[in-house]
Structures are given as structure tokens and as C-alpha cells.
N, C-alpha and C positions, 0 to 999 in steps of 0.2 A: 241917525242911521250911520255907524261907523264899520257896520260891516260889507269889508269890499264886494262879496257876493254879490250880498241885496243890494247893494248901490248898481251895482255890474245889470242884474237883473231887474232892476227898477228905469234905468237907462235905455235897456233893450226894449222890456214893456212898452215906454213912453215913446220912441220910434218906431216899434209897427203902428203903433196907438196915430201917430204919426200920418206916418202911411197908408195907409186902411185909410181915414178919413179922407185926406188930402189930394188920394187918387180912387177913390172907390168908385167899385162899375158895378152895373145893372145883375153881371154873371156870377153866382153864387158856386162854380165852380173853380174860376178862374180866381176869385176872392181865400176861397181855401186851398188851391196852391200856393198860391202867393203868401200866403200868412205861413205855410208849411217849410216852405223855401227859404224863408228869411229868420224860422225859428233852427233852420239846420245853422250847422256847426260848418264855420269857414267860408261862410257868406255874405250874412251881413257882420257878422261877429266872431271873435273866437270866445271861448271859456275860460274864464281867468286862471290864471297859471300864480299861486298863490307857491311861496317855495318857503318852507320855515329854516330859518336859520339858528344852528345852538350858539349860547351864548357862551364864549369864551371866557376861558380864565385869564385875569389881568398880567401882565407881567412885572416882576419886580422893577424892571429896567426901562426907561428911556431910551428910545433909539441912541440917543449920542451918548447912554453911557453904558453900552454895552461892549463887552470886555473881549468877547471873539466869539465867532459864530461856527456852527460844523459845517463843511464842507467851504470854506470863505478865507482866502486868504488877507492879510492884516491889510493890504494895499485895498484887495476889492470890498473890505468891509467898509474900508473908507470912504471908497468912494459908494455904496451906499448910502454912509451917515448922509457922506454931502450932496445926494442924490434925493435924499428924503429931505431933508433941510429946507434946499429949494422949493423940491415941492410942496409942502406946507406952510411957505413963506407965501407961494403963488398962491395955493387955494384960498387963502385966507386974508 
């Protein structure tokens, strides 16, 4: 099961499934609000917020061999290079 819905919604299922058992009372009224309440939205759970992303076109260039950027002067581009640098020395 790779799909994050169903995993999302198989999740939820297995916690009221949960619930329901684990606290169940005798009142068949109080049993279907309570199942109603926890199936609402922003209670026990939210709805997965799934965001697709396009895939970009690559660039020809490396960060450090990029030759001048629009709006960037020579100074501030460089100190992006070595601002990026860093940072991908850290991350990794």
C-alpha cells in the first residue's frame, strides 16, 4: 500500500477501530456520536494535504559556475556561491 490516502485512511480506520473497542459503553447513542465526531475533519485528524510538485528543467550550470545572475550583483552572487557551498557541505 504506497498510497498515502489509503495509508492515511487505513490509519484513521485502525484508531477508531481503536477506540470503539477499547472504551465502548452500553449507549448506542453516545457510541454513534462519538464515531461521528472523530470521523469529522480537525479532530482527531486532518485530510492529507498531498501538494504535487512540476518537475523542473535541469540547468546547464553548477551553482559555482554560474557566470551572473539578473537582478545579483558580482559581489552578492558570490556571496551566494559561498553561501550555497556551505550549505551543502553542512547537509551532507
Amino acid at each position: 500500500m504506497k498510497n498515502p490516502i489509503q495509508v492515511y485512511e487505513k490509519i484513521k480506520e485502525n484508531f477508531i477501530l481503536y477506540v470503539e473497542t477499547a472504551f465502548s459503553t452500553r449507549y448506542k447513542g453516545l457510541e454513534e456520536r462519538r464515531k461521528k465526531l472523530l470521523n469529522a475533519d480537525k479532530v482527531f485528524s486532518r485530510a492529507p494535504w498531498i501538494e504535487p510538485l512540476p518537475t523542473y528543467k535541469l540547468s546547464e550550470y553548477k551553482i559555482q559556475d554560474i557566470p551572473k545572475l539578473p537582478n545579483l550583483s558580482k559581489e552578492e552572487l558570490e556571496i551566494f556561491k559561498e553561501y550555497n557551498a556551505s550549505w551543502v557541505s553542512w547537509r551532507f
